[in-house]
gemmi code that builds the backbone of each chain (N, CA, C; Angstrom):
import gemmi

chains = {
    "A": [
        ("UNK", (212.753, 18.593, -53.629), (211.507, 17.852, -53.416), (210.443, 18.281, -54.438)),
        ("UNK", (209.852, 19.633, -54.507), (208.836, 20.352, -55.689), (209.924, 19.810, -57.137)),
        ("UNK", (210.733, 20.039, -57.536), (211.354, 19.139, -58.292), (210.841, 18.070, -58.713)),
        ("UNK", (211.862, 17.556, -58.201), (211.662, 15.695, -58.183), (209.869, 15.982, -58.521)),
        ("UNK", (208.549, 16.168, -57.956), (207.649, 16.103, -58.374), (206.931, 16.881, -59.431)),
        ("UNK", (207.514, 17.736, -59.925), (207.758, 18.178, -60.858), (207.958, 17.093, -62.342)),
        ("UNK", (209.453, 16.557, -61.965), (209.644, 16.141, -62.651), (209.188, 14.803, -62.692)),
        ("UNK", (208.259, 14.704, -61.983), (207.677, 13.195, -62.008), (206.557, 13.477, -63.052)),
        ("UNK", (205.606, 14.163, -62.487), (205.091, 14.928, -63.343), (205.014, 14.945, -64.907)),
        ("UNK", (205.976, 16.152, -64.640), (205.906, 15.748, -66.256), (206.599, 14.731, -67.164)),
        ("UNK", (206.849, 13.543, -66.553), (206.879, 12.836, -67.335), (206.212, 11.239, -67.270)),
        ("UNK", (204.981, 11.256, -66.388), (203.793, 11.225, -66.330), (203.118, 11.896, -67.407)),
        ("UNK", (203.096, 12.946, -67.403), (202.682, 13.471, -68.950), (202.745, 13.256, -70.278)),
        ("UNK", (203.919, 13.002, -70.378), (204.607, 12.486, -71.677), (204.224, 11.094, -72.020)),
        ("UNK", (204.536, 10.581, -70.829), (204.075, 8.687, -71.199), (202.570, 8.851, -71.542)),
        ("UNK", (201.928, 9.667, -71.116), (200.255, 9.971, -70.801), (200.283, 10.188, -72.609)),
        ("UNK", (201.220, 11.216, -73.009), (200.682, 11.616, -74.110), (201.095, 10.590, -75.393)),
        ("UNK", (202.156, 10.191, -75.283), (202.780, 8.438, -75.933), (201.822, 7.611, -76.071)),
        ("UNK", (201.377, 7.685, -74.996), (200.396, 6.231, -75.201), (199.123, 6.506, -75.685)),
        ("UNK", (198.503, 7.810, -75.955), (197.240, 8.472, -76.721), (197.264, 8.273, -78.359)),
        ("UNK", (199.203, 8.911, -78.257), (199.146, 8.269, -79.652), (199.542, 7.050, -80.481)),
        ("UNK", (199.613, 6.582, -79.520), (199.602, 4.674, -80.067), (198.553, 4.462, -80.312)),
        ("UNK", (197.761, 4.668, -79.388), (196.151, 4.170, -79.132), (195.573, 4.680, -80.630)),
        ("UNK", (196.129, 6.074, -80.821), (195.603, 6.787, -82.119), (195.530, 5.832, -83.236)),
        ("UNK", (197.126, 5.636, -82.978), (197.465, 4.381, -84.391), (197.172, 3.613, -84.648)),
        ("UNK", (196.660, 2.294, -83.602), (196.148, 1.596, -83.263), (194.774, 1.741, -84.131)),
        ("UNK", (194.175, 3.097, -83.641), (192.929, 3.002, -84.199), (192.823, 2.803, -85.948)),
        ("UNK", (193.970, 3.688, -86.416), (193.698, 4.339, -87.877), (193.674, 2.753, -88.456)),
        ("UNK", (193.998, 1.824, -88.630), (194.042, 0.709, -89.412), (192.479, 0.183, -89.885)),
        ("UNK", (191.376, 1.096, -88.756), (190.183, 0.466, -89.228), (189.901, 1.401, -90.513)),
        ("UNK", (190.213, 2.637, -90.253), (190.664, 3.694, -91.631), (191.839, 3.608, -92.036)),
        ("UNK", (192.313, 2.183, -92.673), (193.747, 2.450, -92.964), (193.986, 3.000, -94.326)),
        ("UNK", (193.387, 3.526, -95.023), (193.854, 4.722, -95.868), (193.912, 5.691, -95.624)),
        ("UNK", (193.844, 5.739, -94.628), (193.800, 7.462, -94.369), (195.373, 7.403, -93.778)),
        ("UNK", (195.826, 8.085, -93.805), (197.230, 7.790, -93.095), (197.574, 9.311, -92.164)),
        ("UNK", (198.096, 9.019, -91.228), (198.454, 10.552, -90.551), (199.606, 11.311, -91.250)),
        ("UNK", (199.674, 12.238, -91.547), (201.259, 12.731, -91.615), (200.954, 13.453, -91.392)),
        ("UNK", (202.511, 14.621, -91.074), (202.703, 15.498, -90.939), (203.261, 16.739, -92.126)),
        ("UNK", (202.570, 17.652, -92.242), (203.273, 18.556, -93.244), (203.166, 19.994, -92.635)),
        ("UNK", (204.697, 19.693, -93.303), (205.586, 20.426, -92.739), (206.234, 21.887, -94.009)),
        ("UNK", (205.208, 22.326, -94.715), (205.608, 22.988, -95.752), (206.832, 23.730, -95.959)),
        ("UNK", (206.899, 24.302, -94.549), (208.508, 25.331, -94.263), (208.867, 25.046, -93.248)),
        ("UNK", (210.098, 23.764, -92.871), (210.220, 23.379, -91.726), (211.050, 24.944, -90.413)),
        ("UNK", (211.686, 25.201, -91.744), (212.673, 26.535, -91.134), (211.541, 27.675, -90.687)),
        ("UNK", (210.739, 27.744, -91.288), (209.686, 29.112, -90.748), (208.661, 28.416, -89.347)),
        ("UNK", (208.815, 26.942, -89.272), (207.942, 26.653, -88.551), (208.690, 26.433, -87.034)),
        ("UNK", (209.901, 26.212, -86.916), (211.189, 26.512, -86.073), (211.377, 27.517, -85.919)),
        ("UNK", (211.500, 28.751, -86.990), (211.354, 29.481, -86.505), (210.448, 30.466, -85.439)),
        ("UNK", (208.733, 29.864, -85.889), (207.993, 30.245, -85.353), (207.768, 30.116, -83.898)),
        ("UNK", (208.219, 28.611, -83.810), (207.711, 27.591, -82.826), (206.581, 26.855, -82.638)),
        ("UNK", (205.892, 26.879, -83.736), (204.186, 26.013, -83.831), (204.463, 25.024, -84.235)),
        ("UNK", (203.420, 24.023, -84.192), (203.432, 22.854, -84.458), (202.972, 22.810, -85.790)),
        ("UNK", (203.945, 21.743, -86.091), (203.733, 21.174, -88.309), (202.150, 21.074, -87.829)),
        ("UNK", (201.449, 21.511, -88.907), (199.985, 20.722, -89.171), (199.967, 19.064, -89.309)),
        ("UNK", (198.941, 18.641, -88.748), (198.647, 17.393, -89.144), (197.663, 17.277, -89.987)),
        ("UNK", (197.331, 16.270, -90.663), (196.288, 16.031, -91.750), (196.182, 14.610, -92.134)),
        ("UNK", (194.962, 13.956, -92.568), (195.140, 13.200, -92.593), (194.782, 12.391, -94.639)),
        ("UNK", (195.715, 12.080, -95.318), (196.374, 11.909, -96.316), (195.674, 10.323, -97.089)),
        ("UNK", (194.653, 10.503, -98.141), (194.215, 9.525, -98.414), (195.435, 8.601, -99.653)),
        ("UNK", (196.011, 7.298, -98.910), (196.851, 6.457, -99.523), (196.282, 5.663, -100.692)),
        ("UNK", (196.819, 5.282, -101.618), (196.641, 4.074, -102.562), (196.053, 2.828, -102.070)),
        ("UNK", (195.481, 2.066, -102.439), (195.552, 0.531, -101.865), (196.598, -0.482, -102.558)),
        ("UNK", (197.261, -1.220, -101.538), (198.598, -1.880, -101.882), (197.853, -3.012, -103.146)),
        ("UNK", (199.341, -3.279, -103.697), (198.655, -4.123, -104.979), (197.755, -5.262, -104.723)),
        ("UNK", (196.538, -5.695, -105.862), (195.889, -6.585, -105.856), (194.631, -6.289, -106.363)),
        ("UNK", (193.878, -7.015, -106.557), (192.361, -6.579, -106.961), (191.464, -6.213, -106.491)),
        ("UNK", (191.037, -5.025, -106.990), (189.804, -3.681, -106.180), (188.365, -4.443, -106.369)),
        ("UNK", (187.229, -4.194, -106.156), (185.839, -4.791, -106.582), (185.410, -3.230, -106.422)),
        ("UNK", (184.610, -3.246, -107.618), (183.751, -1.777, -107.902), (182.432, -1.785, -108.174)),
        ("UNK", (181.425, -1.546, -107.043), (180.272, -2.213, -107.178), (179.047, -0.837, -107.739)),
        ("UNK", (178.543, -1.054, -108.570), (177.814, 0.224, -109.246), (176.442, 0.233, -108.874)),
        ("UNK", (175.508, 0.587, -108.685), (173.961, 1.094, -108.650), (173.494, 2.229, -108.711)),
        ("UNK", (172.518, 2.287, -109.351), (171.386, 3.929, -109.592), (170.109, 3.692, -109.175)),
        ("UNK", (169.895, 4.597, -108.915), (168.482, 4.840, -107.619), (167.739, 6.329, -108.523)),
        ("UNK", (166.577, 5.984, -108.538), (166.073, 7.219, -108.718), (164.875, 7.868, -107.839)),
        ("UNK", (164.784, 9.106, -108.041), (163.331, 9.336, -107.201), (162.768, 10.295, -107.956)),
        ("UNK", (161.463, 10.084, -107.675), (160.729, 11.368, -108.726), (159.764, 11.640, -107.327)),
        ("UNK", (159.518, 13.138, -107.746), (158.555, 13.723, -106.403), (157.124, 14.370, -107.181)),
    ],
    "B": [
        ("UNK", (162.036, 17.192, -106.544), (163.010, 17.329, -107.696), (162.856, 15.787, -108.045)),
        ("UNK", (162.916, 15.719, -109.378), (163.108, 14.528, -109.824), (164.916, 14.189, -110.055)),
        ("UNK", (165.569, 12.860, -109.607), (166.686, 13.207, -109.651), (167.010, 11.359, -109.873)),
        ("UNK", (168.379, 10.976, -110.631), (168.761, 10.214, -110.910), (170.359, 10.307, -109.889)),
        ("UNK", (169.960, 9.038, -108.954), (171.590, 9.019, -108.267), (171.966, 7.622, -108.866)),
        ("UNK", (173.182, 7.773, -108.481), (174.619, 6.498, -108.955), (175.400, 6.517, -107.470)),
        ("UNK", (175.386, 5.403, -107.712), (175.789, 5.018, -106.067), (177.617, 4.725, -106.667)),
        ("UNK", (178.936, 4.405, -105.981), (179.895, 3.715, -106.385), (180.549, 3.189, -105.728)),
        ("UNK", (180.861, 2.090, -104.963), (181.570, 1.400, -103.766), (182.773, 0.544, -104.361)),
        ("UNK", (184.082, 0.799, -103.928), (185.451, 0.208, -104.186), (185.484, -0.477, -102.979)),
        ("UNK", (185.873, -1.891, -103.011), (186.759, -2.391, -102.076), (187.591, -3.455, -102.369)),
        ("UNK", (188.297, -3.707, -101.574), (189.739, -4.339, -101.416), (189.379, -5.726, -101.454)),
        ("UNK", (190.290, -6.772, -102.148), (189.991, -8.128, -102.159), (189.772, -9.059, -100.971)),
        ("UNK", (190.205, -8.030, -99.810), (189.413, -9.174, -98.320), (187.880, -8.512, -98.221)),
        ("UNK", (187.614, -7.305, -98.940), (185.985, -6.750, -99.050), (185.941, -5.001, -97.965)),
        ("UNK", (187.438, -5.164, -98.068), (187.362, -3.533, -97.036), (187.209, -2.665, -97.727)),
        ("UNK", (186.558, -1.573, -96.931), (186.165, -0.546, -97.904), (187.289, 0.512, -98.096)),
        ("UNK", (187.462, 0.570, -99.376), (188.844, 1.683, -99.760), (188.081, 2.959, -100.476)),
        ("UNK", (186.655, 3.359, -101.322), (186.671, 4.226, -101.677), (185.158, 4.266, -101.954)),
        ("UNK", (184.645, 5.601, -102.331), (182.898, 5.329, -102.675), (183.231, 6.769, -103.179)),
        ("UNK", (181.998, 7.053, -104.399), (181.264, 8.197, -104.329), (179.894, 7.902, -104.873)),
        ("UNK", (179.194, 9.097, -104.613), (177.903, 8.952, -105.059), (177.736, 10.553, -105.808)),
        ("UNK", (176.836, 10.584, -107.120), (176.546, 11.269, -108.435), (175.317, 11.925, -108.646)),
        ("UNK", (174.910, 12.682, -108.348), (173.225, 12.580, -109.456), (173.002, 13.565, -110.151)),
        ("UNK", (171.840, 13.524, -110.715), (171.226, 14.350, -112.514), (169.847, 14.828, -111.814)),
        ("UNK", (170.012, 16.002, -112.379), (168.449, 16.191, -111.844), (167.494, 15.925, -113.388)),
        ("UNK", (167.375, 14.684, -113.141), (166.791, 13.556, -114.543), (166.451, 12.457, -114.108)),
        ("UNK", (165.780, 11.838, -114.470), (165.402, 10.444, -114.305), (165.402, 9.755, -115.602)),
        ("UNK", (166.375, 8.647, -116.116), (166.527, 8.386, -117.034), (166.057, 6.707, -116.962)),
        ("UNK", (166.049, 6.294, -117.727), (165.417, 4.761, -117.999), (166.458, 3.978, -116.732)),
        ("UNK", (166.090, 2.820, -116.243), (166.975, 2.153, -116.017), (168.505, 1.387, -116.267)),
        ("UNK", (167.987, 1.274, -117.970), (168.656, 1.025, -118.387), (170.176, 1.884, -118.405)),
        ("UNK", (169.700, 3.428, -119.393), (170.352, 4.168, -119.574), (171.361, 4.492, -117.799)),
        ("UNK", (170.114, 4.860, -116.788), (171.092, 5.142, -115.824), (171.972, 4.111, -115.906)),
        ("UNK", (171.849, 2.571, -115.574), (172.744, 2.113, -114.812), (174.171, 2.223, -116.079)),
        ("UNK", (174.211, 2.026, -117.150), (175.042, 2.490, -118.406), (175.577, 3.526, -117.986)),
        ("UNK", (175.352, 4.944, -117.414), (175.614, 5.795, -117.131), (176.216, 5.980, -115.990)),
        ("UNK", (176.342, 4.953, -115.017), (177.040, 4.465, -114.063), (178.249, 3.787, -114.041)),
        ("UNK", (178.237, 3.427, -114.979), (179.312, 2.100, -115.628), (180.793, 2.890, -116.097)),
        ("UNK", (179.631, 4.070, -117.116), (180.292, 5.033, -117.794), (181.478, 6.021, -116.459)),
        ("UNK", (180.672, 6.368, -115.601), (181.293, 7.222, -114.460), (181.892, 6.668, -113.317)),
        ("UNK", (181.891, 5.286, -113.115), (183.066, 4.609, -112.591), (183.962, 4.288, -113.258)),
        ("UNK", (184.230, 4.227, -114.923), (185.281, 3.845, -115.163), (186.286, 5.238, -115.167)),
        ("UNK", (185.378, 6.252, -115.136), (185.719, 8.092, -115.033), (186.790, 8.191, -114.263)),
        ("UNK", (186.014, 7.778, -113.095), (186.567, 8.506, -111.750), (187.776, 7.299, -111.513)),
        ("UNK", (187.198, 6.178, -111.840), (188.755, 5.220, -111.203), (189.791, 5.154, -112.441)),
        ("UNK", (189.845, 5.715, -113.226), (190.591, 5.815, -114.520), (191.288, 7.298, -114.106)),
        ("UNK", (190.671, 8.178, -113.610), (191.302, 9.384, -112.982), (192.080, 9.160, -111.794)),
        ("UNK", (191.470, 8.179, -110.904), (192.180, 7.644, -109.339), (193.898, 6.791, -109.987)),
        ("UNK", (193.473, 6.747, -111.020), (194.573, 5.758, -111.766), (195.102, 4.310, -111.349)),
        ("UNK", (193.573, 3.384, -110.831), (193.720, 2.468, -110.347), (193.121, 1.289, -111.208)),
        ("UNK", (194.028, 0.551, -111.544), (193.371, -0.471, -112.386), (193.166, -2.344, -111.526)),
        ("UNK", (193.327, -3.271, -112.609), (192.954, -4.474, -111.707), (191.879, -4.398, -111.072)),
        ("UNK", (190.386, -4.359, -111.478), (189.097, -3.816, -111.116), (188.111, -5.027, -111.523)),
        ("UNK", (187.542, -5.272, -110.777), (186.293, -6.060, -110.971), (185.555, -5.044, -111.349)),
        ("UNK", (184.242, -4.992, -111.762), (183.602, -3.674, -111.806), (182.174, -4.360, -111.869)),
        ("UNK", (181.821, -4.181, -110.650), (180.448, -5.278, -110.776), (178.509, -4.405, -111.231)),
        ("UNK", (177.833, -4.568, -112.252), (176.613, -3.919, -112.158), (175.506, -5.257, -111.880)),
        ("UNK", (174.499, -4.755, -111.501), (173.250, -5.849, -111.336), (172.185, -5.692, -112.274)),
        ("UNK", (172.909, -5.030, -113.230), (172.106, -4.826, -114.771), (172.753, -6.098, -115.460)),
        ("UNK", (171.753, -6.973, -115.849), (172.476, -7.547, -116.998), (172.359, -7.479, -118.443)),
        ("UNK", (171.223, -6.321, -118.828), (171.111, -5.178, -120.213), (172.488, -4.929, -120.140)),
        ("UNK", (172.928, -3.749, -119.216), (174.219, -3.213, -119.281), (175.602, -4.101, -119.431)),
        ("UNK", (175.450, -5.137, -118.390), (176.347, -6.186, -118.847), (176.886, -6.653, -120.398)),
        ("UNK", (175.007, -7.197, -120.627), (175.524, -8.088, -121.908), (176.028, -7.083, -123.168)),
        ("UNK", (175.125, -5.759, -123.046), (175.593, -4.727, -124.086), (177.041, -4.335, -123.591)),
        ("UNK", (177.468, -4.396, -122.865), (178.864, -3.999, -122.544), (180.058, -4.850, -123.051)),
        ("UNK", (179.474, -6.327, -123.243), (180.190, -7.514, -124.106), (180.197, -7.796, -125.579)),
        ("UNK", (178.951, -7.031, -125.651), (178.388, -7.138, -126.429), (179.386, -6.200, -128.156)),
        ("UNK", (179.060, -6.913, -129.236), (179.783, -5.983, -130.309), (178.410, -5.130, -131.074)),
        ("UNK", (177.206, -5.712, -130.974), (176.346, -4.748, -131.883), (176.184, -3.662, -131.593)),
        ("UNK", (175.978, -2.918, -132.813), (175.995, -1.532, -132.703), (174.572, -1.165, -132.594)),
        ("UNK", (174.245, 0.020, -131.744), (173.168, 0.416, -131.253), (173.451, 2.073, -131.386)),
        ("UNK", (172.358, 2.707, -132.077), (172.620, 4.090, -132.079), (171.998, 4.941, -131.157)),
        ("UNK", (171.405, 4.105, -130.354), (170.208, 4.889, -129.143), (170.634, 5.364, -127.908)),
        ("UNK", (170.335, 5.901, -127.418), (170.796, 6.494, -126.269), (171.814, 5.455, -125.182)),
        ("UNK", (171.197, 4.938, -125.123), (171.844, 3.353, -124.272), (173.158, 2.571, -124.926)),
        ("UNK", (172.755, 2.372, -126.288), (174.141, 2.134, -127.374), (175.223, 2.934, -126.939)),
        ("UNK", (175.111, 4.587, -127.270), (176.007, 5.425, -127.082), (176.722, 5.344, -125.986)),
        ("UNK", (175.927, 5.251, -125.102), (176.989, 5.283, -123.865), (177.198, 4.353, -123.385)),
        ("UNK", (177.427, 3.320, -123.622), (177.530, 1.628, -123.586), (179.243, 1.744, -124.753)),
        ("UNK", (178.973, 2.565, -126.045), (179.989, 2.506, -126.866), (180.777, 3.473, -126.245)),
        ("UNK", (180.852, 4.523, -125.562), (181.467, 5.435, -124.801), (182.399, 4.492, -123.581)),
        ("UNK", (181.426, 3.564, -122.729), (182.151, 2.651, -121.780), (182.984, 1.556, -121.959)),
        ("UNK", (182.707, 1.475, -123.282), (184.051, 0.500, -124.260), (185.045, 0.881, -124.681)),
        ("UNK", (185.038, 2.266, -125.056), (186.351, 3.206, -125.599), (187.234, 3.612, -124.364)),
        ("UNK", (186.285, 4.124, -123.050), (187.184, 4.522, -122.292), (187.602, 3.074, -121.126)),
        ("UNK", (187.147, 2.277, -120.848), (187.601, 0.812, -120.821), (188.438, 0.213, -120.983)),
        ("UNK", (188.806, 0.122, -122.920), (190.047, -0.090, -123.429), (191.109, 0.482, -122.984)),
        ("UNK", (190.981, 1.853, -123.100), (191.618, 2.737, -123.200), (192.492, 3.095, -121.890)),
        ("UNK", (192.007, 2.659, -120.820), (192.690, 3.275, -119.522), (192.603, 1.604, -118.300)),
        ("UNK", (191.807, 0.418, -118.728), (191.984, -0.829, -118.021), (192.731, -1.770, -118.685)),
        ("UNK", (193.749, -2.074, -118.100), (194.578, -3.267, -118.786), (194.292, -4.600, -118.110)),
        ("UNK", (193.700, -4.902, -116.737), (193.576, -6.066, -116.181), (192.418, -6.265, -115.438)),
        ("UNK", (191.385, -6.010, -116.426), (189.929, -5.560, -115.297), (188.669, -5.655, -115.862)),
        ("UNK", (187.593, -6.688, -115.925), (186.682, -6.841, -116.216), (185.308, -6.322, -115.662)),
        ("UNK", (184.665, -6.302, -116.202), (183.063, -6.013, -115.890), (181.961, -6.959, -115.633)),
        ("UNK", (181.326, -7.743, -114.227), (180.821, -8.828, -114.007), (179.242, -8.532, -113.958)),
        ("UNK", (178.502, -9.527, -114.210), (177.099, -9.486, -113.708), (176.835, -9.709, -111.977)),
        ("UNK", (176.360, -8.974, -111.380), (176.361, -9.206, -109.891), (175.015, -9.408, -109.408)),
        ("UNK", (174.758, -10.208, -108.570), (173.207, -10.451, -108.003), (172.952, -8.664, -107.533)),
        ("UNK", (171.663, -8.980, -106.967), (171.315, -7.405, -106.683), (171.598, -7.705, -105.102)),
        ("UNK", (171.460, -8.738, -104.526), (171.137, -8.935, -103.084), (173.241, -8.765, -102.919)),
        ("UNK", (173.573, -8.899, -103.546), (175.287, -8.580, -103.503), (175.607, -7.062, -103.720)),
        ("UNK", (174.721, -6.322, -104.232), (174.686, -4.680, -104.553), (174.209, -3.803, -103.483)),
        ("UNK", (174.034, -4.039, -102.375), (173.127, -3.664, -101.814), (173.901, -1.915, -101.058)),
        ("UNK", (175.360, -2.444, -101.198), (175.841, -1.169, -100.610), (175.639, 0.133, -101.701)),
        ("UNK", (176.124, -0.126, -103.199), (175.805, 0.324, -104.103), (174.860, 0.931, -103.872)),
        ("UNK", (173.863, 0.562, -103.551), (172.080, 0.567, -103.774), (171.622, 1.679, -103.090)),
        ("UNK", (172.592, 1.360, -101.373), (172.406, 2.402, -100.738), (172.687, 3.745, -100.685)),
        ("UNK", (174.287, 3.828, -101.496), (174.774, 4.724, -101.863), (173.815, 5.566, -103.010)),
        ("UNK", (173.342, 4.785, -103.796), (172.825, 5.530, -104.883), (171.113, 6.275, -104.686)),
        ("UNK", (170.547, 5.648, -103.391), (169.798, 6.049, -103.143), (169.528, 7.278, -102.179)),
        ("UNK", (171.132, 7.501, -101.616), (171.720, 8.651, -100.880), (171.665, 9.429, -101.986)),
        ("UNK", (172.453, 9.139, -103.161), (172.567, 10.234, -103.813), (171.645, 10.739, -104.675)),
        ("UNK", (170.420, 10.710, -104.647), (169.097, 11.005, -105.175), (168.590, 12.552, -104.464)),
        ("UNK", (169.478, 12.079, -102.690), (169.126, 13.473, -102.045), (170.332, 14.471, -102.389)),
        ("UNK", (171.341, 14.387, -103.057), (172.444, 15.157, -102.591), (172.408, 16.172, -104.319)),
        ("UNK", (172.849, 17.210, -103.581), (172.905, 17.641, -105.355), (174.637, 17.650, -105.817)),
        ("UNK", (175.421, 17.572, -105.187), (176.418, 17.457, -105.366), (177.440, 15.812, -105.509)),
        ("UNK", (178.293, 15.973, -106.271), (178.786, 14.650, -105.963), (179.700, 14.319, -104.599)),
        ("UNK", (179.407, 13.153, -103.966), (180.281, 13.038, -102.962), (181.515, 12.183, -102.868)),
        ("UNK", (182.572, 12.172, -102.695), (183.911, 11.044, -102.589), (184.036, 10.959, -100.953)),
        ("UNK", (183.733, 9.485, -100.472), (183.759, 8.947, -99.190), (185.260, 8.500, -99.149)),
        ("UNK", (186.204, 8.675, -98.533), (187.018, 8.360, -97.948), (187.293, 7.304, -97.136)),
        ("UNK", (186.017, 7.269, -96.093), (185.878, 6.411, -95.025), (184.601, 5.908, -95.355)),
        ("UNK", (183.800, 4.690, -94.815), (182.734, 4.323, -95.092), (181.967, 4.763, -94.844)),
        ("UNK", (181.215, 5.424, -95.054), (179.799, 6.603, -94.950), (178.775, 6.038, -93.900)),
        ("UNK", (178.440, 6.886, -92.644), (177.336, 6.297, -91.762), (176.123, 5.320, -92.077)),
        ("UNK", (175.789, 5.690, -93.650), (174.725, 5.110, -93.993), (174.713, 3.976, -94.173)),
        ("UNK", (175.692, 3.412, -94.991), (176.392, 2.165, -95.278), (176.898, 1.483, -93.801)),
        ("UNK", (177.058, 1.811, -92.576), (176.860, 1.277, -90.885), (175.872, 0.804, -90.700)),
        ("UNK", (174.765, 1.619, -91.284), (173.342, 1.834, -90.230), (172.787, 0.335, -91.313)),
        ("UNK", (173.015, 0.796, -92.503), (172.465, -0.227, -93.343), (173.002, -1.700, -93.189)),
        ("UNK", (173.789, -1.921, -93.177), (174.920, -2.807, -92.323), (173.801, -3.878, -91.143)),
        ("UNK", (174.453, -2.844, -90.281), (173.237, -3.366, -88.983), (171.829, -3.604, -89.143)),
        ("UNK", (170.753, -2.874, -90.129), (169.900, -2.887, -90.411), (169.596, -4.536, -91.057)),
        ("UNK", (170.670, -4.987, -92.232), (170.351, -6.132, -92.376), (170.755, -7.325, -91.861)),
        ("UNK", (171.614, -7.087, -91.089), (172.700, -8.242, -89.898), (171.393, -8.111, -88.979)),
        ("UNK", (170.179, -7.708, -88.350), (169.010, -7.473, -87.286), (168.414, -7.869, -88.457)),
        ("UNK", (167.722, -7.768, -89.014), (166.754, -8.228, -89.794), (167.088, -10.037, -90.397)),
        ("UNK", (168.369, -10.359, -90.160), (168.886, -11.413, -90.558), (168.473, -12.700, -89.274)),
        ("UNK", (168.593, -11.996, -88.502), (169.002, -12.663, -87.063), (168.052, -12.453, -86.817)),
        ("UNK", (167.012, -11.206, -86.575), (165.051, -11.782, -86.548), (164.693, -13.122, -87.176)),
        ("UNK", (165.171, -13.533, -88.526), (164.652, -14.316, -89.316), (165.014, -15.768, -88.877)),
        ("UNK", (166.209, -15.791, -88.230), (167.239, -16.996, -88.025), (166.636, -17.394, -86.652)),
        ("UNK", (166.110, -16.037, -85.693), (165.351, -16.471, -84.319), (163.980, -16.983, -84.717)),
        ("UNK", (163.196, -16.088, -85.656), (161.943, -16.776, -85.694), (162.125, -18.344, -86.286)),
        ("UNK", (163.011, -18.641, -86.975), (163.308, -19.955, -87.852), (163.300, -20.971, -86.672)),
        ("UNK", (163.715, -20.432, -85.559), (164.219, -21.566, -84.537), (163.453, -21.574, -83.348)),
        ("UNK", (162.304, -20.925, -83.723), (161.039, -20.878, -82.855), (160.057, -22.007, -83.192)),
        ("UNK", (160.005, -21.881, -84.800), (158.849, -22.566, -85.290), (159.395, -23.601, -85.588)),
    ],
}
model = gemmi.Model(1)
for chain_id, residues in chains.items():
    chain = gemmi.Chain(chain_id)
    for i, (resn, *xyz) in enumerate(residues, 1):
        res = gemmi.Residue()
        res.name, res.seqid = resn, gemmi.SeqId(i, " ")
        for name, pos in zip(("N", "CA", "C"), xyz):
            atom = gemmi.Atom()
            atom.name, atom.element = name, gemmi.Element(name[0])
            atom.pos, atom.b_iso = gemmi.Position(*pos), 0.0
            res.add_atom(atom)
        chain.add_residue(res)
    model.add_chain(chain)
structure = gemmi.Structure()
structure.add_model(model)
structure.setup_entities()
């Protein structure tokens, strides 16, 4: 019985935590250059350790087509 | 401090924002010269980003036409006008330089007037709060104008 709710539990949890990071993803497209990844510099030392890869978030290219580059100068004198 | 900022706003052909920085001198240089000097340091930094296919829009049209322009000018403004032609050639293969209204510059504008306070240069990633606030600032000021229009 503590079981079974247990294991309800935690996986209640899991879906809980699944769906945070959809939602995440979901979000990044309004920053879609920024991209999530994961790095993982020494996957073997990080297994070994047991910590989690760092996350970071990784500024992408923009896919092909034409950029607009808009220039202005401002000055101030005091 | 007297200080000369350069504003720089990239975006994507539906108008999303992909990149910005903002520059400054603790100088105040002619108009002219700054915005030349702007021209000069966007083709810098996106020639370093290694991104070509560029509109590259200023609301100078001094800088413009000297930028089309073939006469030679030995003055301060010449120079770096002939500086933004060498490195131009040199690193854009599909990418021109347009005359832009100013009321179309306005993010630019804002940026560059940020960077008047900053002493450092900044690279925005994401679209910078200011460029929000400014945003909303003229979308409300738009829609004041469009309510009073439909009053009177």
């Amino acid at each position: 019985m503590t079981v079974d709710r247990a294991r309800v539990m935690i996986e209640e949890w899991q879906n809980a935590q699944e769906n945070g990071r959809a939602n995440t993803n979901n979000v990044l497209p309004a920053v879609y250059r920024l991209q999530q990844s994961v790095v993982q510099n020494d996957s073997s030392a990080a297994n070994n350790s047991g910590s989690h890869p760092a996350h970071q978030l990784q500024w992408q290219r923009p896919p092909r087509g034409r950029l607009k580059c808009n220039i202005d100068v401002d000055s101030r004198l005091l | 401090m007297n200080r000369t900022g350069i504003g720089i706003c990239v975006r994507d052909d539906d108008g999303a924002f992909v990149l910005a920085k903002t520059l400054s001198f603790k100088v105040v240089h002619s108009i002219n010269v700054g915005e030349a000097l702007g021209l000069y340091y966007a083709f810098e930094w996106l020639s370093d980003m290694q991104l070509d296919h560029v509109n590259f829009g200023t609301d100078s049209k001094t800088t413009h036409d000297a930028f089309h322009s073939r006469k030679v000018d030995n003055f301060e403004f010449g120079q770096i006008i002939s500086a933004c032609q060498s490195l131009f050639s040199t690193h854009f293969t599909n990418s021109r330089v347009e005359f832009i209204r100013r009321q179309t510059n306005e993010v630019a504008h804002a940026l560059a007037r940020e960077a008047t306070l900053l002493d450092s240069p900044v690279t925005y990633f994401n679209p910078p709060r200011l460029l929000t606030i400014s945003f909303l600032m003229k979308f409300y000021s738009h829609f004041l104008l469009k309510k009073k229009g439909s009053n009177m």
